[in-house]
mmCIF file as Biopython writes it, N, C-alpha, C and O atoms, coordinates in Angstrom:
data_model
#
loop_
_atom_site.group_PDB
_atom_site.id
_atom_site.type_symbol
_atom_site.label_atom_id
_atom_site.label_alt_id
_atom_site.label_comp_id
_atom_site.label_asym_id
_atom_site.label_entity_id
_atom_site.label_seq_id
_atom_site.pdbx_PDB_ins_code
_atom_site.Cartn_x
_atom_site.Cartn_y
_atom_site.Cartn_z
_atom_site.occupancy
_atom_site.B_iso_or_equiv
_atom_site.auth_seq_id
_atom_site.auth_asym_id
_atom_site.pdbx_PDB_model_num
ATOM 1   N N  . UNK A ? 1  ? 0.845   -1.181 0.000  1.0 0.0 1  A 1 
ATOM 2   C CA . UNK A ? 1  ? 0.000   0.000  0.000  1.0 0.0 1  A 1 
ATOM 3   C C  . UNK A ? 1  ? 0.891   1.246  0.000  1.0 0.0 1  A 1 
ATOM 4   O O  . UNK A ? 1  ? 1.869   1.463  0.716  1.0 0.0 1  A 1 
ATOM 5   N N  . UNK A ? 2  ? 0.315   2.073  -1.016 1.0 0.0 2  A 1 
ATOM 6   C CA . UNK A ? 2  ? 1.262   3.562  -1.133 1.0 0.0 2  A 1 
ATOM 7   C C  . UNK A ? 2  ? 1.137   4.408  0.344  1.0 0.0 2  A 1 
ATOM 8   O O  . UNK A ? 2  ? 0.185   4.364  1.124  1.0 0.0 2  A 1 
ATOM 9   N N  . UNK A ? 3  ? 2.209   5.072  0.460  1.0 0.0 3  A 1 
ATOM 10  C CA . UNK A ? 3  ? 2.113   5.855  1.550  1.0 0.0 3  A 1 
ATOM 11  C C  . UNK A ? 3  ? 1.600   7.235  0.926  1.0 0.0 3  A 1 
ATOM 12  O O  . UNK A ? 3  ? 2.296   8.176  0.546  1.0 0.0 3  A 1 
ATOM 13  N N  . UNK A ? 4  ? 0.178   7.117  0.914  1.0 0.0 4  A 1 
ATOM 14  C CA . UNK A ? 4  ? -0.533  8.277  0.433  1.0 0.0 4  A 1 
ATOM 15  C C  . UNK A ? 4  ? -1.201  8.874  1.483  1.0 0.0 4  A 1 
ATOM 16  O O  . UNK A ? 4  ? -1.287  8.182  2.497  1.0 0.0 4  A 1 
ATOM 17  N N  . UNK A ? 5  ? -1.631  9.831  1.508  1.0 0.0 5  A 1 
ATOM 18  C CA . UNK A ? 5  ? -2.867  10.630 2.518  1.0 0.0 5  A 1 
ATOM 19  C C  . UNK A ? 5  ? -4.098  10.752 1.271  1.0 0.0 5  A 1 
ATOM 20  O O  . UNK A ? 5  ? -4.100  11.419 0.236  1.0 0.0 5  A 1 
ATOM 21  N N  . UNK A ? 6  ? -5.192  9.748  1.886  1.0 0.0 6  A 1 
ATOM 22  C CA . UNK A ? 6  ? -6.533  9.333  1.037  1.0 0.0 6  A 1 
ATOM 23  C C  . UNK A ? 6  ? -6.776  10.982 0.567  1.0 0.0 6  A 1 
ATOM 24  O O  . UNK A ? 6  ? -6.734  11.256 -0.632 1.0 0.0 6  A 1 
ATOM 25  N N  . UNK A ? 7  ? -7.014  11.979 1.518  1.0 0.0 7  A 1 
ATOM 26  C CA . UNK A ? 7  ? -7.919  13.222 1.229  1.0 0.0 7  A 1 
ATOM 27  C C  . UNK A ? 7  ? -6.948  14.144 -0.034 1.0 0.0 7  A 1 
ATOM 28  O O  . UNK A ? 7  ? -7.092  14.374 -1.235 1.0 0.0 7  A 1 
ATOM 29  N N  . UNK A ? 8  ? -5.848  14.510 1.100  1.0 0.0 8  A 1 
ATOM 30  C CA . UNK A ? 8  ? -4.676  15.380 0.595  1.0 0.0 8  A 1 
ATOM 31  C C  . UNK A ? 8  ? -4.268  14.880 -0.455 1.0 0.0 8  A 1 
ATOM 32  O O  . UNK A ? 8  ? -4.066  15.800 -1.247 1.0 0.0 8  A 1 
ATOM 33  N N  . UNK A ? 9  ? -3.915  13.427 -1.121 1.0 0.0 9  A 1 
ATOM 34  C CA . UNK A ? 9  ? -2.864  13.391 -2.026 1.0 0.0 9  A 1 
ATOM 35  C C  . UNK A ? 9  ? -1.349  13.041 -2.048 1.0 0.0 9  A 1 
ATOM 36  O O  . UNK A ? 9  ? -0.662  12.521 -2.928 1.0 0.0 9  A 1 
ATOM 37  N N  . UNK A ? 10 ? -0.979  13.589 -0.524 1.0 0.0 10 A 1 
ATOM 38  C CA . UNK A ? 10 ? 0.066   14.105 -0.346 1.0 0.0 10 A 1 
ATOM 39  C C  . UNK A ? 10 ? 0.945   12.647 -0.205 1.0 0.0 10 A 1 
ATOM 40  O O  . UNK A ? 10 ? 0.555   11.568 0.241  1.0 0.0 10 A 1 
ATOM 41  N N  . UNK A ? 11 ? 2.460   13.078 -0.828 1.0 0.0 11 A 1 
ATOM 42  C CA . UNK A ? 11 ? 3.082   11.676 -0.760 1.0 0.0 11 A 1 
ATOM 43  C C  . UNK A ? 11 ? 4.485   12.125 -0.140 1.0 0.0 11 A 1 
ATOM 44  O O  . UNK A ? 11 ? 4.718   13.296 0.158  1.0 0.0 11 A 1 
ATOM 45  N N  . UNK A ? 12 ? 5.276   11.217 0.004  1.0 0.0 12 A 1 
ATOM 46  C CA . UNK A ? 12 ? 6.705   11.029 0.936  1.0 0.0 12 A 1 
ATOM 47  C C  . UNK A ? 12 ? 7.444   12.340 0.101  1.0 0.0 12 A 1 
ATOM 48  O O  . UNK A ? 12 ? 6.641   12.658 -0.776 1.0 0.0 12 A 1 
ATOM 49  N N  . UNK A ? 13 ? 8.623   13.201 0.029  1.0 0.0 13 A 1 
ATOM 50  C CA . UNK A ? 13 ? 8.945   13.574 -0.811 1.0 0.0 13 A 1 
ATOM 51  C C  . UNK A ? 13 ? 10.999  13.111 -0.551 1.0 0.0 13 A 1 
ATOM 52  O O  . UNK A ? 13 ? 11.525  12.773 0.509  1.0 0.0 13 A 1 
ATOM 53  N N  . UNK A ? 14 ? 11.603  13.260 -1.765 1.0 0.0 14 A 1 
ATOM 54  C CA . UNK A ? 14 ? 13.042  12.630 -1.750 1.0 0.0 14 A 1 
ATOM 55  C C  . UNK A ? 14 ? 13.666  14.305 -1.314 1.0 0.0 14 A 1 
ATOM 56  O O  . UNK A ? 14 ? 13.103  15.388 -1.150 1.0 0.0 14 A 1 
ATOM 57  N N  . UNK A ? 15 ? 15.241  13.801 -1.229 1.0 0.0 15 A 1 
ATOM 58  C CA . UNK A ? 15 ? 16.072  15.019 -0.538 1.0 0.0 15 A 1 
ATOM 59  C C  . UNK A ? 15 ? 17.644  14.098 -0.880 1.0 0.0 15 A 1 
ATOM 60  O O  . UNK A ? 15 ? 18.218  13.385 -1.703 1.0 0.0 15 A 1 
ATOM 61  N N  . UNK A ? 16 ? 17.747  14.680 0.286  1.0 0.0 16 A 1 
ATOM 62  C CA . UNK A ? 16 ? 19.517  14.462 0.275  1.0 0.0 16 A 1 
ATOM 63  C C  . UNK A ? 16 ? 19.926  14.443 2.018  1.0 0.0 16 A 1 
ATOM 64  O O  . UNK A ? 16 ? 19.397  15.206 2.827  1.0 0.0 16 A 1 
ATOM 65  N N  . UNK A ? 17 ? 20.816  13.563 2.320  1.0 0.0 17 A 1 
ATOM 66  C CA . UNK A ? 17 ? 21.051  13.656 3.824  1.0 0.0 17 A 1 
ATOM 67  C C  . UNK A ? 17 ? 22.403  14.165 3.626  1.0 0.0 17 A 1 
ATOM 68  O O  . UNK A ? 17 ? 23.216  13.379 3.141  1.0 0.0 17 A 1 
ATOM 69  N N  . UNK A ? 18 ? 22.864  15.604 3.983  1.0 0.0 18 A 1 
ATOM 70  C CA . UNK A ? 18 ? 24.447  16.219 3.718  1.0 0.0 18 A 1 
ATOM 71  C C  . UNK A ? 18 ? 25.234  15.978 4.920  1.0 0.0 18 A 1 
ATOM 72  O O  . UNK A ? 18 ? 24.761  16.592 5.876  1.0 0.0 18 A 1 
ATOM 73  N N  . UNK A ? 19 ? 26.527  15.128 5.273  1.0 0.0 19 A 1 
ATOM 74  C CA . UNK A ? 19 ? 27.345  15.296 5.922  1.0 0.0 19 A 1 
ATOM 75  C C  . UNK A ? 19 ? 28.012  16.645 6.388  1.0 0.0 19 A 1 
ATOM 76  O O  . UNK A ? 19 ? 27.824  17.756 5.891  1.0 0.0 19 A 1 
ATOM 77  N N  . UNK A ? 20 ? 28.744  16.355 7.335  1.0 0.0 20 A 1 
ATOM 78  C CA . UNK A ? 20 ? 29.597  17.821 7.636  1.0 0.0 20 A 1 
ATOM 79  C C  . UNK A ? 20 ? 30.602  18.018 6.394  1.0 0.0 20 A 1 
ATOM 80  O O  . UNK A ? 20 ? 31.105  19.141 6.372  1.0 0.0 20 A 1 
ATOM 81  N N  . UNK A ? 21 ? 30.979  17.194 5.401  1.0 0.0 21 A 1 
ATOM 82  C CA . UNK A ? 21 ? 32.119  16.925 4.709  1.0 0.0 21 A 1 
ATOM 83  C C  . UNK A ? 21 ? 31.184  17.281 3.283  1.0 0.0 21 A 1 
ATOM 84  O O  . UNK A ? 21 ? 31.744  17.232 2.187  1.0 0.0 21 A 1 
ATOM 85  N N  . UNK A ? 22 ? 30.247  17.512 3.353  1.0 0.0 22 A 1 
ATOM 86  C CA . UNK A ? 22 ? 29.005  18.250 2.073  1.0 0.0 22 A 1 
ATOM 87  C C  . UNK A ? 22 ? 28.500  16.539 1.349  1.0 0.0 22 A 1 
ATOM 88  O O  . UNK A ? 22 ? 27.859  16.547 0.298  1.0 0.0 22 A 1 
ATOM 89  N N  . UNK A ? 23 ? 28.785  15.461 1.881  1.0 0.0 23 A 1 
ATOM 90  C CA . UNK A ? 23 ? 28.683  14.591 1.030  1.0 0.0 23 A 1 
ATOM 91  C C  . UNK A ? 23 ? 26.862  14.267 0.987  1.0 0.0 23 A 1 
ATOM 92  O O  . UNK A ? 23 ? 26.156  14.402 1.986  1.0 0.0 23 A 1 
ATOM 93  N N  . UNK A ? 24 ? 26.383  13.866 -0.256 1.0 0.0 24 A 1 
ATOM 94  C CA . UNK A ? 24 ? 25.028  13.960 -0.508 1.0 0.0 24 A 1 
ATOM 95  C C  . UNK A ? 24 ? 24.704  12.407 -0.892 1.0 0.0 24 A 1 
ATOM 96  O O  . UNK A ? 24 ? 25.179  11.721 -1.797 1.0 0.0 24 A 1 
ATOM 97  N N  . UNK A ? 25 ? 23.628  12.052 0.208  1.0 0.0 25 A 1 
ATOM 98  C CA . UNK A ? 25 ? 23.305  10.511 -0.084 1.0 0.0 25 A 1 
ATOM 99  C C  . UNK A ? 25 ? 21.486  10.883 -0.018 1.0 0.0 25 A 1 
ATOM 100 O O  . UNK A ? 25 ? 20.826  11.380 0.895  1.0 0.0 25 A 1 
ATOM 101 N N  . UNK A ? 26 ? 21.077  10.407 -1.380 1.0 0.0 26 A 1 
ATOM 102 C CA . UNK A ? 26 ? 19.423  10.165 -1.201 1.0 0.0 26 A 1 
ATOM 103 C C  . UNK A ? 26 ? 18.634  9.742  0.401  1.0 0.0 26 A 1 
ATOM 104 O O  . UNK A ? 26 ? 19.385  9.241  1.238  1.0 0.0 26 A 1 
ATOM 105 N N  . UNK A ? 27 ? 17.413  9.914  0.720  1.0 0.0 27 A 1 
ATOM 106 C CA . UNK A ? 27 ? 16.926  10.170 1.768  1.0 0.0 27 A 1 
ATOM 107 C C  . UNK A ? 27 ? 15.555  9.986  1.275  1.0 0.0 27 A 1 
ATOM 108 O O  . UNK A ? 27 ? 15.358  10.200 0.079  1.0 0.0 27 A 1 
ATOM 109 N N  . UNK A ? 28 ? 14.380  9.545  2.179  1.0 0.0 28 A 1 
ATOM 110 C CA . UNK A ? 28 ? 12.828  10.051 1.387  1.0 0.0 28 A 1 
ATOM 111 C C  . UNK A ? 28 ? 12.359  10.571 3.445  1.0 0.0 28 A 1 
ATOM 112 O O  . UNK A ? 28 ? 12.647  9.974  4.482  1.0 0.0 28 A 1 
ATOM 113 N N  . UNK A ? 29 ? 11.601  11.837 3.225  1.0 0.0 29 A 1 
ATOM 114 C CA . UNK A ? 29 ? 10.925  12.445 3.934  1.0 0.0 29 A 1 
ATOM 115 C C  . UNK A ? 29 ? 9.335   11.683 4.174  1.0 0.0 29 A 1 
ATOM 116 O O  . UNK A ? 29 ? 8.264   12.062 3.698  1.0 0.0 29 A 1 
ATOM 117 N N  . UNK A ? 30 ? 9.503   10.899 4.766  1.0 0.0 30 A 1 
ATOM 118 C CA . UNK A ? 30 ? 8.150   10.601 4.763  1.0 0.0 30 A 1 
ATOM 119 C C  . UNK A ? 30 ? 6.818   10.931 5.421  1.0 0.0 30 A 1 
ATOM 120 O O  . UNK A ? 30 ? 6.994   11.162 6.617  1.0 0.0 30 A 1 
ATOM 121 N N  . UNK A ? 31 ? 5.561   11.029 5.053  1.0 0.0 31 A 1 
ATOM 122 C CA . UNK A ? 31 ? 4.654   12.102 5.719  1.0 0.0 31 A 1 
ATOM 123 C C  . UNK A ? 31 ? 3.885   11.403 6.996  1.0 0.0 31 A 1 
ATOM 124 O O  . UNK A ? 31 ? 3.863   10.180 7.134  1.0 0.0 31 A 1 
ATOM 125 N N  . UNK A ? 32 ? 3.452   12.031 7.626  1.0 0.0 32 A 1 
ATOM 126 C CA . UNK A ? 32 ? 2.995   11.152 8.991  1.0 0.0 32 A 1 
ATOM 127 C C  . UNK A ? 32 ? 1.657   10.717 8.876  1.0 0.0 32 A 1 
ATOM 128 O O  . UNK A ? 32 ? 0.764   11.524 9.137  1.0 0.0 32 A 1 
ATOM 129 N N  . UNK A ? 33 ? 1.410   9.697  8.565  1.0 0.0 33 A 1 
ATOM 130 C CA . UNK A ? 33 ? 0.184   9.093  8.507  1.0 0.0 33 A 1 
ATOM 131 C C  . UNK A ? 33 ? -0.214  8.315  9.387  1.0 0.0 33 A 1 
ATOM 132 O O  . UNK A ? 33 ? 0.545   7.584  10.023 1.0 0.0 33 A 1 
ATOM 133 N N  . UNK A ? 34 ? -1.785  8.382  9.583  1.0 0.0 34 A 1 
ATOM 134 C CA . UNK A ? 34 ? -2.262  7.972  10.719 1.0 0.0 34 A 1 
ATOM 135 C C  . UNK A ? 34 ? -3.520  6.935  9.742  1.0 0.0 34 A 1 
ATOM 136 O O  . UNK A ? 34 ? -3.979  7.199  8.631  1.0 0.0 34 A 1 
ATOM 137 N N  . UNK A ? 35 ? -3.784  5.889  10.515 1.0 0.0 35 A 1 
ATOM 138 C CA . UNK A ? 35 ? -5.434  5.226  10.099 1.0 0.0 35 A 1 
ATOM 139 C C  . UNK A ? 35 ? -6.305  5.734  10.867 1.0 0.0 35 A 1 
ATOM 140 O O  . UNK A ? 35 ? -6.294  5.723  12.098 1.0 0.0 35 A 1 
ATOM 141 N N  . UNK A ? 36 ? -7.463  6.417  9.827  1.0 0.0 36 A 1 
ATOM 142 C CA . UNK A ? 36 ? -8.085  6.489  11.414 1.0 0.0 36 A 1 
ATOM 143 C C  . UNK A ? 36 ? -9.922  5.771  10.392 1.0 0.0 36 A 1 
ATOM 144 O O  . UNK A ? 36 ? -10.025 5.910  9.174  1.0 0.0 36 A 1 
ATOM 145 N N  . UNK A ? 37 ? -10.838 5.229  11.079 1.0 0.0 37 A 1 
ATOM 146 C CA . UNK A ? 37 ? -11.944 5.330  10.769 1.0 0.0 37 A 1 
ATOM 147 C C  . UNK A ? 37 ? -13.188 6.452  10.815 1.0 0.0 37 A 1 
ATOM 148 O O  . UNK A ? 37 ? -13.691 6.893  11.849 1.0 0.0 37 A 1 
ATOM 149 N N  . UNK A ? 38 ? -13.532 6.778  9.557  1.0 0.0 38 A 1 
ATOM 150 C CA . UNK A ? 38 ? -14.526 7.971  9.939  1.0 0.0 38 A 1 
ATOM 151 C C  . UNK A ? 38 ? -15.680 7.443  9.498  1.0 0.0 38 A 1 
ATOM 152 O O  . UNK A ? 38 ? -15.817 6.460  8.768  1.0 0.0 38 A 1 
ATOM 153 N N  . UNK A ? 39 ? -16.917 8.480  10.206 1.0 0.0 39 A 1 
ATOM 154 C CA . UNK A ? 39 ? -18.312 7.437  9.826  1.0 0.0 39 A 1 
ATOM 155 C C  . UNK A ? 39 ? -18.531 8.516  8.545  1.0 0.0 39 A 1 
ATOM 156 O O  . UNK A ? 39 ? -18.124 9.666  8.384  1.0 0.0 39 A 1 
ATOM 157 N N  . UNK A ? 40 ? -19.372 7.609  7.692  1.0 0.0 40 A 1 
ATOM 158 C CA . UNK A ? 40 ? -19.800 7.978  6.667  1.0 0.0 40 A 1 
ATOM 159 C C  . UNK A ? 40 ? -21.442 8.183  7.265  1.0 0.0 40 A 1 
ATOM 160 O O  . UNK A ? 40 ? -22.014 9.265  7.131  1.0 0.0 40 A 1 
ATOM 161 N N  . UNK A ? 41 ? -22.001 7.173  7.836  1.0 0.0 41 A 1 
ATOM 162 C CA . UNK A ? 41 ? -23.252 7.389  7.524  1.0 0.0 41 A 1 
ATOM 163 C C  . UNK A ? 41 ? -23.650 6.790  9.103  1.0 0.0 41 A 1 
ATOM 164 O O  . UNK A ? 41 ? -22.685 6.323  9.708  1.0 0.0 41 A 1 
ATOM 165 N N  . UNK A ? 42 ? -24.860 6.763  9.759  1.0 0.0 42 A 1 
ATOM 166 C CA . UNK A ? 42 ? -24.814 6.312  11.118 1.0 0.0 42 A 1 
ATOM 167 C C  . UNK A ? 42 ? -24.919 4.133  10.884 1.0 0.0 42 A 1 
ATOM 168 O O  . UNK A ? 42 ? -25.565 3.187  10.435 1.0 0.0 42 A 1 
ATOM 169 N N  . UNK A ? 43 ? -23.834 4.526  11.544 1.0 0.0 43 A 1 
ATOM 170 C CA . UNK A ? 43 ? -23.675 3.080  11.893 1.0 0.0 43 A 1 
ATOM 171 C C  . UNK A ? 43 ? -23.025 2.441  10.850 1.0 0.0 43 A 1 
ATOM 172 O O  . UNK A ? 43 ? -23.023 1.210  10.824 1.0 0.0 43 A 1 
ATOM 173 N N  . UNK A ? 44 ? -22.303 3.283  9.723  1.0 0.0 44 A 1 
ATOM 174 C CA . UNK A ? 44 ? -20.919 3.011  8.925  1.0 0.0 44 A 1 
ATOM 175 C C  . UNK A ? 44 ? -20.149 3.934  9.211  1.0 0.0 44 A 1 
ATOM 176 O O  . UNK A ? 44 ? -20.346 5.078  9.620  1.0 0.0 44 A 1 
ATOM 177 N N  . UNK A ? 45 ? -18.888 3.132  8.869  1.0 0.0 45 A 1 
ATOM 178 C CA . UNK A ? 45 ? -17.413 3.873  8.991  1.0 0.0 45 A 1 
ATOM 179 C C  . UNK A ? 45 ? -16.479 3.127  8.025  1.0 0.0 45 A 1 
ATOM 180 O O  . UNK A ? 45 ? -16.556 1.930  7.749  1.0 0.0 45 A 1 
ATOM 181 N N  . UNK A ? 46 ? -15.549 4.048  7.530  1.0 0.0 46 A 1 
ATOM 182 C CA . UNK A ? 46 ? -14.880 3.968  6.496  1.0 0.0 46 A 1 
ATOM 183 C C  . UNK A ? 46 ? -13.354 3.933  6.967  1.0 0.0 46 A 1 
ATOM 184 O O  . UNK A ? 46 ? -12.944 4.683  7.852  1.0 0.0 46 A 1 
ATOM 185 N N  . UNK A ? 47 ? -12.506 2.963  6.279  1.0 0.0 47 A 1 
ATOM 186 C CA . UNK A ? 47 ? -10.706 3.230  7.145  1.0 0.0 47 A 1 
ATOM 187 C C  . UNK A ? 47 ? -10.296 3.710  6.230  1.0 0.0 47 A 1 
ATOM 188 O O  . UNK A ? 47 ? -10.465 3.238  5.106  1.0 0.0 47 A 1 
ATOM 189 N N  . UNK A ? 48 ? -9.544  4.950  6.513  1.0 0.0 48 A 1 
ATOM 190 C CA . UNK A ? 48 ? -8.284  5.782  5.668  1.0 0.0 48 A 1 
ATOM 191 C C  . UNK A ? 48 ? -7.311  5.952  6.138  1.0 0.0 48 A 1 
ATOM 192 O O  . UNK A ? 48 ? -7.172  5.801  7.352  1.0 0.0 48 A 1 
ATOM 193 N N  . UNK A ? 49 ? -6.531  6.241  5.514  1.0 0.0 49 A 1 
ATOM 194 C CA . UNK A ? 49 ? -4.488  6.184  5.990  1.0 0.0 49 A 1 
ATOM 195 C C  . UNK A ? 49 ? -4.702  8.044  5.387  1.0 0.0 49 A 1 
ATOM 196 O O  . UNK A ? 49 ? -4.784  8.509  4.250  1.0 0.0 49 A 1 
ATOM 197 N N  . UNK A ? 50 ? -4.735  8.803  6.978  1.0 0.0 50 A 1 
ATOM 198 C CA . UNK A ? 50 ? -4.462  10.485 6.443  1.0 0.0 50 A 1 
ATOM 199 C C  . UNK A ? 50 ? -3.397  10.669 7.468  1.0 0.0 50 A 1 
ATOM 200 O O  . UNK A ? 50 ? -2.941  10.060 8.436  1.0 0.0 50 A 1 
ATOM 201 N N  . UNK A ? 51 ? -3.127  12.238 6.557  1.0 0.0 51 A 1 
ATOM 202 C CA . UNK A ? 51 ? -2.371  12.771 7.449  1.0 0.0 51 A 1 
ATOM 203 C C  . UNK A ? 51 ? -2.576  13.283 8.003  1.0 0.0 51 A 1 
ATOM 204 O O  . UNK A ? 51 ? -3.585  13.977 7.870  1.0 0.0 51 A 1 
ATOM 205 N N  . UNK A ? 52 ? -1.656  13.368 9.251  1.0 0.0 52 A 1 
ATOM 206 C CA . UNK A ? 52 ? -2.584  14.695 10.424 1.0 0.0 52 A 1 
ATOM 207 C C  . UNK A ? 52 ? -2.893  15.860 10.464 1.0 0.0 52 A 1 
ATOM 208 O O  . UNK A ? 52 ? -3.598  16.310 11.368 1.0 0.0 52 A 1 
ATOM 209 N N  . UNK A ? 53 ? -2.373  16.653 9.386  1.0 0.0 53 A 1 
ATOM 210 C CA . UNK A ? 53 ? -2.495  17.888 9.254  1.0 0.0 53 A 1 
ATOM 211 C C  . UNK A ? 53 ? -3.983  17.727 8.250  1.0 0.0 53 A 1 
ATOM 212 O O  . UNK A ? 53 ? -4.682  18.692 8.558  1.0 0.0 53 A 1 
ATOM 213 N N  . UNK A ? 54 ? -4.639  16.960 7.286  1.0 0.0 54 A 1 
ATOM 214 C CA . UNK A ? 54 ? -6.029  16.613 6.711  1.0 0.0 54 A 1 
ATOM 215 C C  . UNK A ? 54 ? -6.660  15.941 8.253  1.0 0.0 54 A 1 
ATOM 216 O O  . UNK A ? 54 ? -7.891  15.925 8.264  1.0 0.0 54 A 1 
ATOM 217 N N  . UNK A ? 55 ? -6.167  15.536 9.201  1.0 0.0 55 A 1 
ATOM 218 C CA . UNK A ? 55 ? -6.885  14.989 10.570 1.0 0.0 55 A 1 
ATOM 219 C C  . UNK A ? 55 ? -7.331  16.045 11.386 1.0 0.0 55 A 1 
ATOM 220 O O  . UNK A ? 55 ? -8.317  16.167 12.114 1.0 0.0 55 A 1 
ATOM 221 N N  . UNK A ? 56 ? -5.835  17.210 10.939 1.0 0.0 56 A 1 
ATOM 222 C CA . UNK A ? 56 ? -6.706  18.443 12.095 1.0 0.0 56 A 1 
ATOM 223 C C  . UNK A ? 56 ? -7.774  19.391 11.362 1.0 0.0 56 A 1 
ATOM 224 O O  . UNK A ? 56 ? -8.629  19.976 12.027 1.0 0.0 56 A 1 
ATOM 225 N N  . UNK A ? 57 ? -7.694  19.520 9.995  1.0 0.0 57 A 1 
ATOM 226 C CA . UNK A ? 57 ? -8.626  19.895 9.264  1.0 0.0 57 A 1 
ATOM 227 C C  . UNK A ? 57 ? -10.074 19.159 9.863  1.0 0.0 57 A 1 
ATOM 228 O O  . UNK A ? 57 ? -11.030 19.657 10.458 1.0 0.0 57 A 1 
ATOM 229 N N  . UNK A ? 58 ? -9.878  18.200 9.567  1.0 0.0 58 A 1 
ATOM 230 C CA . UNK A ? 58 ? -11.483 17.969 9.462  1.0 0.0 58 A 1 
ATOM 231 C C  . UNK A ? 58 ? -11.902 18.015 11.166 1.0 0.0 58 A 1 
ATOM 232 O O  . UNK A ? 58 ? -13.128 18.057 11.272 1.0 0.0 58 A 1 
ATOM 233 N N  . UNK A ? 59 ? -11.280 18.018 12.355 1.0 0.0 59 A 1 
ATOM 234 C CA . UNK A ? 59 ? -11.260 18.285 13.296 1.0 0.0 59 A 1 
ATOM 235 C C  . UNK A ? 59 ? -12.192 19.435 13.145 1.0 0.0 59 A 1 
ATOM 236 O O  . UNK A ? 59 ? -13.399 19.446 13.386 1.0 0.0 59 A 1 
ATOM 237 N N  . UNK A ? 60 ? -11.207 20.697 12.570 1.0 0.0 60 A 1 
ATOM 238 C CA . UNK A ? 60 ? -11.480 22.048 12.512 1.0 0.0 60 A 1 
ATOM 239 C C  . UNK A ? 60 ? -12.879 22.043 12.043 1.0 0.0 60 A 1 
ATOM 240 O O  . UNK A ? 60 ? -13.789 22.300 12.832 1.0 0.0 60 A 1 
ATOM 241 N N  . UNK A ? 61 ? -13.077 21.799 10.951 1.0 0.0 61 A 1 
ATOM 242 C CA . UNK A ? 61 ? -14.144 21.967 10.089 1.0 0.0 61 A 1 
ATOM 243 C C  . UNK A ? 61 ? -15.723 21.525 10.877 1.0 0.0 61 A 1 
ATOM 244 O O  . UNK A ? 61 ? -16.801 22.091 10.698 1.0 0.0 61 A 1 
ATOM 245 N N  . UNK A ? 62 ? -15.434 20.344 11.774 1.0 0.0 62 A 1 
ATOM 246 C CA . UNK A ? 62 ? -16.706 19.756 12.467 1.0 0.0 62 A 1 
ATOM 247 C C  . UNK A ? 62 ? -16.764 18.298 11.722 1.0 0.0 62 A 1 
ATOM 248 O O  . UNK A ? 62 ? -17.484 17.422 12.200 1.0 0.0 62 A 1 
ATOM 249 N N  . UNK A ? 63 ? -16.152 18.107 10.786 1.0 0.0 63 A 1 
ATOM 250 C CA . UNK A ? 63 ? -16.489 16.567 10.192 1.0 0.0 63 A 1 
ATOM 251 C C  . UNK A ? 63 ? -16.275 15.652 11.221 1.0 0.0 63 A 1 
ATOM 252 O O  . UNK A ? 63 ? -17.103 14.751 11.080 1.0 0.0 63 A 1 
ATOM 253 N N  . UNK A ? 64 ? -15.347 15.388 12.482 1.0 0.0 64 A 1 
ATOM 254 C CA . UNK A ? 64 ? -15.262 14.686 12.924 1.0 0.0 64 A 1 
ATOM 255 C C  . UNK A ? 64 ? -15.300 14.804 14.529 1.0 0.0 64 A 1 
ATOM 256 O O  . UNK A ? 64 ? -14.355 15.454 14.976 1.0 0.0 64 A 1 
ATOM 257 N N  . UNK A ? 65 ? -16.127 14.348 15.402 1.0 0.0 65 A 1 
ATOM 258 C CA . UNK A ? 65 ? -16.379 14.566 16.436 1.0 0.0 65 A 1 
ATOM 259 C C  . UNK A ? 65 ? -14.909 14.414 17.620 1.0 0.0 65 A 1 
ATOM 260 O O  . UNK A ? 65 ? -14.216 13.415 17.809 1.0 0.0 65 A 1 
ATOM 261 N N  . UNK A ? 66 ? -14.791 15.807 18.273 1.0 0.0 66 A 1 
ATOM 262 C CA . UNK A ? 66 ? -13.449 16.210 19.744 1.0 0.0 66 A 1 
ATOM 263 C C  . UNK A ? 66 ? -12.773 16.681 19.492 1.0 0.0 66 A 1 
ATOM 264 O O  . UNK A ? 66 ? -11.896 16.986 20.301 1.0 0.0 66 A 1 
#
């Protein structure tokens, strides 16, 4: 399974890890994903792999109850 965020899109992104000596070795940043279940409808719920920053959104927004 891709390390995607279902809502956002959002995926790992690549870089470089630089030594003190400037030396450059590939790296991937990966995004913090959480599972969480949300209800769709009363008495369904749906599992998604988001990220927390689309987790505090919908927080914000009221989609998801606390």
């Amino acid at each position: 399974m891709a390390r995607v965020c279902a809502i956002t899109g959002r995926r790992p992104q690549t870089g470089y890890n630089v030594s003190h000596s400037n030396r450059h070795t590939k790296r991937r940043f990966d995004i913090n994903l959480q599972a969480k279940q949300l209800p769709l409808a009363p008495g369904t719920k749906v599992k998604l792999r988001l990220t927390t920053r689309a987790l505090k959104t919908l927080y914000r927004k009221g989609y998801l109850p606390g």
